[in-house]
C-alpha positions in Angstrom: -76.5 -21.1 54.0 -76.8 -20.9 50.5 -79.6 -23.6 50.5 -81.8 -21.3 52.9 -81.2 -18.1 51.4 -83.5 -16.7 48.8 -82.2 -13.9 45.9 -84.7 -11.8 44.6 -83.9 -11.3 40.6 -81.9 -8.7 39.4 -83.3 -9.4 35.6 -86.1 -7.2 34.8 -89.8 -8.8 35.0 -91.3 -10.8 32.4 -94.1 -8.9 30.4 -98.0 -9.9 32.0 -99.6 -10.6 28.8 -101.5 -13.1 26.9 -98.9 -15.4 26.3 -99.2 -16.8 30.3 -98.8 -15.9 33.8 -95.0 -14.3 34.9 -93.0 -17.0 36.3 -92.0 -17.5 39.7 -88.4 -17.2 41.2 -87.1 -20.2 41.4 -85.2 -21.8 44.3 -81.4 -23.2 43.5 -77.8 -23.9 45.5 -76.1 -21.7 42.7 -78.8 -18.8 41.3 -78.0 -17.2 38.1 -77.3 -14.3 41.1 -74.9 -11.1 40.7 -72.4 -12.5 42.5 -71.7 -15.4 40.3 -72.1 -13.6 37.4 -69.3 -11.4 38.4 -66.9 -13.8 39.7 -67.4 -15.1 35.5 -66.2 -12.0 33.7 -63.7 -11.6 36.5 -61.9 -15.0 35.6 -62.4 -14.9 31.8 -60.7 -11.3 31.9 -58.2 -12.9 34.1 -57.5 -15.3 31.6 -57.0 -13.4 28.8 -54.6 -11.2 31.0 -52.3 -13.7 31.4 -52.9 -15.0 27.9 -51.5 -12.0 26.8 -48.9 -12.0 28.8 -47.3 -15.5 27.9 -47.3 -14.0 24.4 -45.4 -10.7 25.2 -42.9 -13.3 27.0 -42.4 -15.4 24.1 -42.0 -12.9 21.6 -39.2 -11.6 23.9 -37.6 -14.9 24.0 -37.7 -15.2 20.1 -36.5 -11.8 19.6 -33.5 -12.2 22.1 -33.1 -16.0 20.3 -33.2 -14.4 17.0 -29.9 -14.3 14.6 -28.7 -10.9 13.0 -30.0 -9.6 10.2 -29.1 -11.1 6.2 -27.4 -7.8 5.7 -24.6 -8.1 8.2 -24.4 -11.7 8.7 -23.5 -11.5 4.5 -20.8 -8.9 5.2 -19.4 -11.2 8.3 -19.1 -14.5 6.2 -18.1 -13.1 2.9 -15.4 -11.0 4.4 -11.6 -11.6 3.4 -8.0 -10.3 3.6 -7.9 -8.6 0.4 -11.2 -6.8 1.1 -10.8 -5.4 4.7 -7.1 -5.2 5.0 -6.6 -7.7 8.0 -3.0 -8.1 9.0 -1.6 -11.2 8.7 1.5 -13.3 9.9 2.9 -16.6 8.8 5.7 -18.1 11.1 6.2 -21.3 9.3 9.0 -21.5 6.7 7.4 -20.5 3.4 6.6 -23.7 1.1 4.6 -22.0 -2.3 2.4 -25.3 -2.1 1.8 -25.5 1.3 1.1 -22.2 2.0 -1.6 -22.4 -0.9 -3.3 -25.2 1.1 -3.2 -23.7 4.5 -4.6 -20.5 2.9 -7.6 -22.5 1.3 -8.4 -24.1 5.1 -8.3 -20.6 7.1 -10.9 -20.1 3.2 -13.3 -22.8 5.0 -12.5 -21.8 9.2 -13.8 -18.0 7.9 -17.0 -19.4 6.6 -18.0 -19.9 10.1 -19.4 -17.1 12.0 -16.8 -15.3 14.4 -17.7 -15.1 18.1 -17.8 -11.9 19.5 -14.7 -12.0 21.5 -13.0 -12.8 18.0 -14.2 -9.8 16.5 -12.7 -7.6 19.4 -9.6 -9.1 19.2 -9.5 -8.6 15.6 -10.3 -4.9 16.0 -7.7 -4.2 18.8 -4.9 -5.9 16.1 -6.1 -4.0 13.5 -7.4 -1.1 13.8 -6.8 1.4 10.9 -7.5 5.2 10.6 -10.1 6.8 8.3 -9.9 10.0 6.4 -12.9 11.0 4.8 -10.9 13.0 2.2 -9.4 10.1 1.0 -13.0 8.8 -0.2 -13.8 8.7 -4.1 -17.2 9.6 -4.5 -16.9 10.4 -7.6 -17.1 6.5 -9.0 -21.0 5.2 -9.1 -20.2 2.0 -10.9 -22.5 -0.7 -9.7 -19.6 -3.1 -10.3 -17.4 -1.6 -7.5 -16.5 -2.2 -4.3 -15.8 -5.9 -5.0 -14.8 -8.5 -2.1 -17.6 -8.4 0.7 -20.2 -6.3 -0.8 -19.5 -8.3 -4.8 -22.5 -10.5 -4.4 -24.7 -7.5 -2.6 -26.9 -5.2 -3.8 -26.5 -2.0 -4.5 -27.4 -0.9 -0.9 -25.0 -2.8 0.6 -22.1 -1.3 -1.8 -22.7 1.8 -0.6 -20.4 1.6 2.8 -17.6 -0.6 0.7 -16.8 2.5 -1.7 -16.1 4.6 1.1 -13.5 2.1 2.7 -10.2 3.6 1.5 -7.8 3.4 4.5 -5.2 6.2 5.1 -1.8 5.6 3.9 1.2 6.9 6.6 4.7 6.6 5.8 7.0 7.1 8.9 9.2 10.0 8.9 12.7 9.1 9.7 14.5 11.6 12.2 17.6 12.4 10.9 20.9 13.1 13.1 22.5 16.2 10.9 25.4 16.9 13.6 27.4 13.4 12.7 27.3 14.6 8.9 29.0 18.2 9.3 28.5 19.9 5.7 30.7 22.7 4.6 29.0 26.1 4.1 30.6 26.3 0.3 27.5 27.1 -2.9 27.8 26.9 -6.3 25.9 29.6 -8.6 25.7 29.0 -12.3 25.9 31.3 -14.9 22.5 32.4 -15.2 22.2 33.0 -11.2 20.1 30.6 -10.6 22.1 28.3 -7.1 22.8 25.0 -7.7 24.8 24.0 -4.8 24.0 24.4 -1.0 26.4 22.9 1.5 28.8 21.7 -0.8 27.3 18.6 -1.6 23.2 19.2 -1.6 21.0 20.4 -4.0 20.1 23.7 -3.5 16.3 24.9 -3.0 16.0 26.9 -5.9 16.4 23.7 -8.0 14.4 21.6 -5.9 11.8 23.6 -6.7 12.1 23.6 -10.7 10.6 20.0 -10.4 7.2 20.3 -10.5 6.1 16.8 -10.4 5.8 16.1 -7.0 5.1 12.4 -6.8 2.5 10.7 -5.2 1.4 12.0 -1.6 0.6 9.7 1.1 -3.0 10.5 0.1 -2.5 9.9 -3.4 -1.2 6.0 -2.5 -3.7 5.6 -0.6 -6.7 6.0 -2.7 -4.4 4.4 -5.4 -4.1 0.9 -3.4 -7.8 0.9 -2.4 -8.8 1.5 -5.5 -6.8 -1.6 -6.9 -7.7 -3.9 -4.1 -11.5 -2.8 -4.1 -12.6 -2.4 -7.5 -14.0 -5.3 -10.0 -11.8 -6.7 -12.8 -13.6 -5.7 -16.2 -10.8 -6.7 -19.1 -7.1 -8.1 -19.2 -5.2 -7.3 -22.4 -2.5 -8.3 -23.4 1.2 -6.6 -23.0 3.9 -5.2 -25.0 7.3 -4.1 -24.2 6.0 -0.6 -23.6 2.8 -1.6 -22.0 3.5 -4.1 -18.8 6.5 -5.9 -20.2 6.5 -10.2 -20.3 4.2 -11.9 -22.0 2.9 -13.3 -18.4 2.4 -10.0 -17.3 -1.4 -8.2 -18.4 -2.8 -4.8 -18.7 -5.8 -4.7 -16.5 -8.5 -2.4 -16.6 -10.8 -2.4 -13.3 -14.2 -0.4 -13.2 -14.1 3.7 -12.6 -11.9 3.4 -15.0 -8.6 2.4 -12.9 -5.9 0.2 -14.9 -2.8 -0.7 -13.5 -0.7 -3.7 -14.7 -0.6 -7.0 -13.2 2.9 -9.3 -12.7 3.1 -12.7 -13.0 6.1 -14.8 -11.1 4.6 -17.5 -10.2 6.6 -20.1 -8.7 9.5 -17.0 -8.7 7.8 -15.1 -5.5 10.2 -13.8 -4.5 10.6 -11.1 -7.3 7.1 -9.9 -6.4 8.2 -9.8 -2.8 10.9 -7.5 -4.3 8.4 -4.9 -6.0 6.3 -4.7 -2.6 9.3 -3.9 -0.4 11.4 -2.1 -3.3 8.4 0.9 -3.4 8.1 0.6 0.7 11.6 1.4 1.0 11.2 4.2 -1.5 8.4 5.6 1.0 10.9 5.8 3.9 13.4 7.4 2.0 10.6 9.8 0.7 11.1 9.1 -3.1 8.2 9.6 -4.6 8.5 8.7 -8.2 8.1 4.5 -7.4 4.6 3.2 -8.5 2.6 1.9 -5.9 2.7 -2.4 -5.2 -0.2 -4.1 -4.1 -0.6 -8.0 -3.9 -4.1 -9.6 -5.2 -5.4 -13.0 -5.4 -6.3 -13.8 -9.0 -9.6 -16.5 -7.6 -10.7 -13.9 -5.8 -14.7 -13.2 -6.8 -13.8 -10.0 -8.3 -11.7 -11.6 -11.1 -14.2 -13.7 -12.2 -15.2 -11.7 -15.3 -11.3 -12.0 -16.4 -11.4 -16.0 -15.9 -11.0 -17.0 -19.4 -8.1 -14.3 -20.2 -6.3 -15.5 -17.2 -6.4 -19.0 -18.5 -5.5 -18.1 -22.2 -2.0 -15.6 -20.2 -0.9 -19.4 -19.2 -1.7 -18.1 -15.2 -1.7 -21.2 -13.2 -2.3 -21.9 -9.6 -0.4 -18.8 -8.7 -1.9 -17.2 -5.3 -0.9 -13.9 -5.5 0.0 -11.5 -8.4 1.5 -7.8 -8.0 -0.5 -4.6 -9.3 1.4 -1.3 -10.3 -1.0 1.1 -11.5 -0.7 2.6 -14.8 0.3 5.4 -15.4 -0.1 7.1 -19.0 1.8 9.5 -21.4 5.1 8.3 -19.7 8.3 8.1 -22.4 11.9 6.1 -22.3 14.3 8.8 -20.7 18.4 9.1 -21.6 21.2 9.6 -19.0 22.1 13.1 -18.4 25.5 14.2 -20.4 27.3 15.1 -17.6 26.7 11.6 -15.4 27.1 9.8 -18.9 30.8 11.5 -19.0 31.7 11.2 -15.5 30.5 7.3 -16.0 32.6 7.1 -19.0 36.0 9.6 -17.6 35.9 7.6 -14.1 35.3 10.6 -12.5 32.7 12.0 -9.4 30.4 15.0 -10.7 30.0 17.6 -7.8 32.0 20.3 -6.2 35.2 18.7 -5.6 36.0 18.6 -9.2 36.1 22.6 -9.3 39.5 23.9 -10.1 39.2 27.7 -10.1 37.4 30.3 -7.7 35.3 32.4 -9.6 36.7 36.1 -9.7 33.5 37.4 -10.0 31.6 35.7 -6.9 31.4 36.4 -3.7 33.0 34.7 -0.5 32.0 31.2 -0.4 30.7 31.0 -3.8 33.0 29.0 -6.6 32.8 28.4 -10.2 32.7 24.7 -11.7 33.9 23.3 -14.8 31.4 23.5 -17.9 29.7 20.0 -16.8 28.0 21.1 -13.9 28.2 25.2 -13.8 27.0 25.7 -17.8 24.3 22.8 -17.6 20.5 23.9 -18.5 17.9 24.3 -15.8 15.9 20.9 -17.2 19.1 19.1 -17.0 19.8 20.1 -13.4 16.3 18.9 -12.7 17.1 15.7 -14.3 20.7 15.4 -12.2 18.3 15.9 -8.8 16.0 13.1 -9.8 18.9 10.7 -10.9 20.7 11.5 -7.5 17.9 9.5 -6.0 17.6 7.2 -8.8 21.5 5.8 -7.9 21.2 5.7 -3.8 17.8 4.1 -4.5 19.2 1.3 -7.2 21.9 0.8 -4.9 20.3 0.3 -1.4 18.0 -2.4 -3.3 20.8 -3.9 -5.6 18.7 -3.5 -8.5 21.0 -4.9 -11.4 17.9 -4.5 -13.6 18.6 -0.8 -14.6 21.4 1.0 -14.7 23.7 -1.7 -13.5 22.1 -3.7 -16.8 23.2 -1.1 -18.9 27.0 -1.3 -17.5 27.1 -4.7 -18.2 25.9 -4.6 -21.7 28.9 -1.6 -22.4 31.4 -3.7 -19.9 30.4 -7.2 -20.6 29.8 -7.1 -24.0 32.0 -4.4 -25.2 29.4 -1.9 -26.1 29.6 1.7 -24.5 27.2 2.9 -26.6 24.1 1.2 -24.8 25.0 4.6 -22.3 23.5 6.7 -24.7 20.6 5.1 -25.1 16.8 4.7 -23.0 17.6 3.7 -20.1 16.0 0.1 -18.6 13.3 0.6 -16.2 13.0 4.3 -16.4 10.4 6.7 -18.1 9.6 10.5 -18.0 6.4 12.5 -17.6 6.8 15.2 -20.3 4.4 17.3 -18.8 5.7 17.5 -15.6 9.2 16.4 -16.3 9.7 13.5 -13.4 11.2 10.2 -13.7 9.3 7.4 -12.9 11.1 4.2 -11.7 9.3 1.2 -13.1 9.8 -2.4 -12.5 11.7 -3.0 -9.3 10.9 -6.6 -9.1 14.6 -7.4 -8.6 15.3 -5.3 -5.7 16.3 -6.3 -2.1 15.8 -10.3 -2.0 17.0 -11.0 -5.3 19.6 -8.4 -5.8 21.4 -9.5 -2.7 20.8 -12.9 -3.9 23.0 -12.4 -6.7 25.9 -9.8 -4.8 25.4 -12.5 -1.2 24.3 -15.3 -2.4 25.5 -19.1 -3.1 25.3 -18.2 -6.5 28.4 -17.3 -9.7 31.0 -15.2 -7.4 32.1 -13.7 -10.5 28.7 -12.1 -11.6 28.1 -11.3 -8.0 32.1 -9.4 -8.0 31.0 -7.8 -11.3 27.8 -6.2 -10.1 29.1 -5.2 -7.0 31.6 -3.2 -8.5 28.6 -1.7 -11.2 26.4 -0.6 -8.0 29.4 1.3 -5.9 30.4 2.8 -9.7 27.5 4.4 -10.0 27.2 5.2 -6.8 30.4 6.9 -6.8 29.4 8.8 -9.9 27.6 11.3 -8.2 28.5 13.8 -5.0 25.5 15.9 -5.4 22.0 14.8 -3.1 18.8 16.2 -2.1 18.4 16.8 1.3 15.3 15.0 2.3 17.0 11.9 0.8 19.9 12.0 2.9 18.0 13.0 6.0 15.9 9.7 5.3 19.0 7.3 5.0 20.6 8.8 8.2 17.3 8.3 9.9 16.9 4.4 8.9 20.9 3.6 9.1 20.9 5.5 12.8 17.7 2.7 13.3 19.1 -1.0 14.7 17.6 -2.9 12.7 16.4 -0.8 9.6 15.2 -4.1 7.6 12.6 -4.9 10.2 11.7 -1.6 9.9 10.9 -1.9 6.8 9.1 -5.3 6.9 6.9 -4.0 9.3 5.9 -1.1 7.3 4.9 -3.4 4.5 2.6 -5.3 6.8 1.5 -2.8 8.0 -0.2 -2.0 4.9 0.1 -5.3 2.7 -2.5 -7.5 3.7 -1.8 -10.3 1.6 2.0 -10.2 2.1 2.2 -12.9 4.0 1.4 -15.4 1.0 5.0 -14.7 -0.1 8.0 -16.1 1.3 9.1 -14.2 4.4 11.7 -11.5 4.4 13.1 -12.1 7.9 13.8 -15.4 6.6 16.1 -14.0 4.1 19.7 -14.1 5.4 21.0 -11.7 2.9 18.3 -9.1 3.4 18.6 -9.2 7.4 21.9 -7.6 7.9 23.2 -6.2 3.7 20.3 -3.3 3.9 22.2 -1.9 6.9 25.1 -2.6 5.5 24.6 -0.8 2.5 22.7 2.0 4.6 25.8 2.8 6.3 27.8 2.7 3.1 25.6 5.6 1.4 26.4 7.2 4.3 29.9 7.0 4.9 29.6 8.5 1.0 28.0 11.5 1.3 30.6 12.1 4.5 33.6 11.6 1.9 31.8 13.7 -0.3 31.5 16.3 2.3 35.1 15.9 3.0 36.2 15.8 -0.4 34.3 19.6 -1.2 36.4 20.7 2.0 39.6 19.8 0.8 39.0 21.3 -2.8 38.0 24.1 -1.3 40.8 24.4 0.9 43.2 23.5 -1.9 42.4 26.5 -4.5 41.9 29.5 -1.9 45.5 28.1 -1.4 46.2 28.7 -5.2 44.5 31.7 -5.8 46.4 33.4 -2.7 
């Protein structure tokens, strides 16, 4: 049909002139008709259509194919332990060299990006709580932030400054009906109480203290700050600035110095700083500088490399930060514990010989030691009340105990009078800091339940229950705290799990549950504060009892 059909033209006629005579239609199978010419556009359109739309499919495919951005793969693969605060565990027994090695391979496993089922596993481990108003915005140094964000610009610091994780110590319930008190007070001469309940501090001297330690807030942006910020100088120490020649003053940027221990291959003392100031937490003394492990190859030590290597540090993996704390002065013994030390005798209540004619029911007079004794030095007796249940929970022999044995051991009483080991005092404020606790816990009871000289052991046993027995005057949020934890099973796991809870590198140390001593002598000892305050309670009774009888 299309051979016997004829199409008249649809293109417009050719001009009649000069040039020739208009051309005729011509006849063709396939005219240059309006149908064909159609059906063209129609399939080039059609062409591109789909030309376009094996593009948009592509692009989709690369986009879905396409890795995350530079920004957070960087934080993923540079992120470590000491940055993010990742808890670990280690159930292998602890080998210093081995545990070096296996930490450098889980070094070279995080290198490689985490699946996303490994991220939320992480997260549901982990998952800490964020306060904004433990944040320090005001730092802007370029250098901080350190760990993930140390090789990132300055856009990518940004989120790290604001990564301070809150700090919660547990509060331990205490069970005051198996320690009955007696309802007997002590006033001293100038009216201010000093006595509540026969063997307690009262409030009114509670409340001359006006250095109230370090808050749970205050810890926190203390450890973040040591564990976050860039290492700018080590110096040197000195006797009153960090101690053993090993040891460093280090100055981080903002501003932030704190000094840095060195044990290395002796662990476990810096084990024995970390859980000496966690234990102090429970039992809600405040005055124990923070302890924080760090890893001395970690990127944000690199400025510090040559100092390290001129200290003599070796291959150590961990060190252990206390922060610094300034315009802090060697404190003395208060007269009236030094005489009680030296007389064999127990300051408190039950040394009272007389009632009072002058007070009322229920309030009694005390001998000159305690009754006569200046409001600053009653302070000082409330801080030192903690100072001995605290030394003698962790067997620190690197105090107190130290000074016995010097005036015992090598026939010199006069090192009482003296500064005291381990111990300074804000003047401003007037509160006693206990420094350097290193040789609490593991190896205190090393030396009192060890395999070691039964003799020194015998010694400093009987030192730590002296001076524990020096004293029947406590502040009430102390005890409370020790009848909490020696009510709990097992109090030392307690403990542990409170340090990893908040020690992310404590698990490059040798294990504490490993520690034969440690696992059942904390509860012992526990239970032995206790049973003290009890006879102390006891003991204020009977005095009592005993001069109402002579005064009648």
């Amino acid at each position: 049909m299309l051979a016997a059909a004829e199409y008249p033209s649809i293109r417009p006629a050719m001009w009649r002139g000069w040039r020739g005579p208009a051309t005729t239609p011509s006849r063709c199978y396939l005219p240059q008709s309006w149908p064909v010419y159609r059906l063209q556009r129609l399939v080039s359109l059609a062409v591109c259509v789909l030309a376009v739309l094996l593009l948009c499919l592509v692009a989709f495919v690369l986009l879905q194919a396409a890795p995350a951005s530079p920004r957070i793969q960087l934080g993923r693969d540079e992120r470590t332990a000491e940055d993010e605060g990742q808890l670990f565990r280690m159930d292998d027994s602890y080998n210093s060299d081995s545990a070096l090695d296996e930490y450098e391979d889980e070094e070279d496993d995080e290198e490689l990006v985490m699946s996303e089922d490994y991220e939320e596993d992480e997260e549901y481990e982990y998952n800490p709580e964020f306060d904004m108003s433990y944040f320090d915005f005001s730092i802007k140094d370029d250098g901080a932030g350190g760990g993930a964000g140390a090789g990132a610009g300055a856009g990518e610091q940004a989120p790290q400054e604001q990564e301070a994780t809150t700090f919660r110590t547990p509060v331990m319930r205490a069970s005051w009906a198996q320690l009955p008190l007696p309802p007997l007070r002590l006033v001293g001469r100038e009216g201010l109480e000093v006595v509540r309940d026969g063997v307690m501090f009262s409030p009114d001297v509670e409340a001359k203290l006006k250095d109230p330690g370090m808050s749970d807030e205050d810890v926190g942006r203390l450890l973040w700050q040591l564990r976050s910020r860039k290492v700018t100088e080590l110096r040197d120490p000195s006797w009153e600035r960090c101690g053993r020649p090993k040891n460093q003053w280090v100055r981080f940027s903002g501003s932030v110095a704190a000094c840095a221990r060195y044990r290395y291959p002796d662990d476990h003392l810096l084990l024995g700083e970390v859980l000496s100031f966690y234990l102090a937490r429970l039992l809600q003394i405040s005055r124990v500088p923070p302890a924080t492990l760090a890893r001395p190859d970690h990127p944000r030590w690199t400025a510090a490399a040559p100092q390290m290597e001129r200290a003599g540090w070796g291959a150590a993996p961990v060190v252990v930060l206390t922060p610094w704390l300034p315009d802090l002065v060697r404190d003395y013994m208060p007269a009236s514990l030094h005489h009680a030390l030296a007389t064999n005798t127990t300051l408190g209540m039950a040394t009272e010989d007389t009632w009072g004619t002058d007070r009322g029911a229920g309030e009694r007079s005390h001998h000159p030691q305690l009754r006569d004794v200046s409001e600053s030095e009653l302070v000082r007796l409330l801080q030192w009340s903690d100072l001995l249940l605290f030394d003698f929970l962790t067997a620190n022999y690197d105090r107190v105990a130290y000074m016995l044995d010097a005036a015992e051991g090598e026939g010199r009483p006069d090192v009482l009078v003296g500064t005291v080991h381990n111990l300074v005092l804000n003047r401003a404020t007037g509160g006693l800091w206990l420094l350097d606790n290193e040789s609490g816990l593991v190896d205190g009871y090393s030396v009192l339940y060890g395999n070691g000289d039964p003799t020194q052991a015998t010694r400093f046993a009987s030192f730590h229950r002296k001076l524990l027995r020096s004293m029947c005057l406590f502040r009430r949020t102390t005890i409370g705290a020790v009848l909490g934890l020696s009510a709990h099973p097992k109090p030392h796991e307690l403990l542990v799990e409170f340090a990893r809870d908040n020690e992310p590198l404590l698990y490059l140390l040798p294990d504490p549950l490993r520690h034969q001593p440690f696992l059942s002598r904390l509860s012992d000892r526990l239970q032995e504060v206790r049973a003290w305050v009890a006879e102390c309670a006891r003991k204020a009774v009977a005095a009592g009892v005993s001069v109402r009888k002579r005064g009648n």
